[in-house]
N, C-alpha and C positions, 0 to 999 in steps of 0.2 A: 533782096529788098522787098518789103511787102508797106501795103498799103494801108492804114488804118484810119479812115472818112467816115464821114456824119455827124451823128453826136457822141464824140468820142473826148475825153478831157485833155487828151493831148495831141489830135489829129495829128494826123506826116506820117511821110516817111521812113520806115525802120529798116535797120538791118538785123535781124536774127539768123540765129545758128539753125544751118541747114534740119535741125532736132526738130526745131522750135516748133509746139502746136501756136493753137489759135488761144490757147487760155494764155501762154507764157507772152504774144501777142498784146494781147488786153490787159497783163500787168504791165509791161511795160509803157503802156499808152496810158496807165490810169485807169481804164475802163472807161463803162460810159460816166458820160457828164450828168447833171442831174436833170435834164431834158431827155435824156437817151436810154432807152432800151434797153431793160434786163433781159428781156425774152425775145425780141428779135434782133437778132444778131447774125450777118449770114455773111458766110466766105464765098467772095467772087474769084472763080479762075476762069479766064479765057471768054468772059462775058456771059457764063451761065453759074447758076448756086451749085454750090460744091454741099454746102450743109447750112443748117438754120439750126443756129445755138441758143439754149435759152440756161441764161445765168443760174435760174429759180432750182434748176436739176442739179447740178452742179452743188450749187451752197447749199441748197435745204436736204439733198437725197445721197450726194455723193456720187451723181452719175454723170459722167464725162465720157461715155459713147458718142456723144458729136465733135470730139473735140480731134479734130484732126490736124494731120502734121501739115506745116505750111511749105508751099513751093513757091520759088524767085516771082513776083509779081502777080500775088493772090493783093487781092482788094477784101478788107473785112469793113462790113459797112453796119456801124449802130445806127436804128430806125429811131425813130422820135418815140419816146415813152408813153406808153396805151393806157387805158382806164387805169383810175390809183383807186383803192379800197385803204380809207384807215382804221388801226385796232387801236385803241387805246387801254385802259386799266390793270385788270388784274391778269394777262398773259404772259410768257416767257420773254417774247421779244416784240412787246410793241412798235409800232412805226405805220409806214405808207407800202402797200403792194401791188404791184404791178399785175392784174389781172388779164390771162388771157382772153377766157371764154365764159359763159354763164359758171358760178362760184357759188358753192351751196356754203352757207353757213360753217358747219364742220369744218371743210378741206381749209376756209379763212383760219379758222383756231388750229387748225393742223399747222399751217404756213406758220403761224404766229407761236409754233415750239407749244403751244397747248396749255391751257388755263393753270395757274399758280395754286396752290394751297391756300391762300388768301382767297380765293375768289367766293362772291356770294352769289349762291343759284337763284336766290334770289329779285336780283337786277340787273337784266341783261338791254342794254337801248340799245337799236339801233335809229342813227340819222339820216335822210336823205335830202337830197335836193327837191325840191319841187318850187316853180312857179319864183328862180330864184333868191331863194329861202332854205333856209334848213326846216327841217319839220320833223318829229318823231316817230318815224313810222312804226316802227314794234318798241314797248316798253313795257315787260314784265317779268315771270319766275318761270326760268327755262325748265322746270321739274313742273311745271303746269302749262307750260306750250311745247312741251315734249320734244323725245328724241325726233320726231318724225317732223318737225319745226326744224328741227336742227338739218336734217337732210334735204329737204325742199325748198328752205329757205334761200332764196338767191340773194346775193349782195350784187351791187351794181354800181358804176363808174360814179364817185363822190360821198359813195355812201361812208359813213363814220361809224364803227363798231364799239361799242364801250359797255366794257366788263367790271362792276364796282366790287370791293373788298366785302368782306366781312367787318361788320358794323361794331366799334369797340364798348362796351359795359360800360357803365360810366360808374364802375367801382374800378376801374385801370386806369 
């Protein structure tokens, strides 16, 4: 029997096979809920962490080095969901991401499977919060705010990232 609390979509109780890791665990439970925790994620035994899982390795890398085998009365506890970053436009897999730590621009478009063939270098916005309000904080041609924009650039909790297309001829 193991334990799956917090923000989990299907808290309780399980029984799995003595095999069972901590991912086979989280399917069964659903995973987290949409308040809950891609990135922290940690198995309790015996009242100390055994490991702190973060989903982001897993889905986006293919790496499941934390993903350990569970024993009779491990506690896996999903944390409440950290800073969201959103991409919108012209990227692979638009959505909401779970940010750990300072996020350079890049590593977001990396998360995001990385700009489409449609994309225009042209128009790159990004939005933030301030003084709450959205406000524009960068809008312009990422081939003239350069790659060195693209690396030091940090995104930050609420910020809205949007990639627009290539603009269609108006003989199409």
């Amino acid at each position: 029997l193991v334990y799956v609390v917090g923000n989990a979509r299907k808290p309780g109780a399980y029984t799995v096979s003595s095999l069972a890791t901590l991912v086979n665990a989280l399917v069964v439970s659903g995973g987290p809920s949409p308040m809950g925790s891609m990135r922290k994620i940690q198995v309790r035994r015996n009242g100390k962490v055994i490991t702190d899982f973060d989903m982001y390795d897993m889905l986006l890398k293919g790496d499941i080095s934390n993903d350990i085998r569970l024993m009779p009365g491990d506690v896996i506890f999903i944390d409440t969901v950290g800073p969201l970053v959103g991409v919108v436009g012209n990227v692979r897999r638009p959505g909401l991401y779970e940010i750990k730590e300072r996020l350079r621009l890049r590593d977001l478009i990396d998360m995001a499977g990385g700009l489409t063939a449609q994309f225009f270098k042209g128009r790159v916005q990004v939005m933030r919060i301030e003084g709450q309000r959205y406000l524009t904080l960068v809008e312009g041609d990422l081939d003239i705010l350069g790659a060195d924009f693209m690396q030091k650039f940090a995104v930050q909790d609420g910020d809205i990232v949007r990639f627009f297309p290539v603009a269609r001829s108006a003989t199409t």
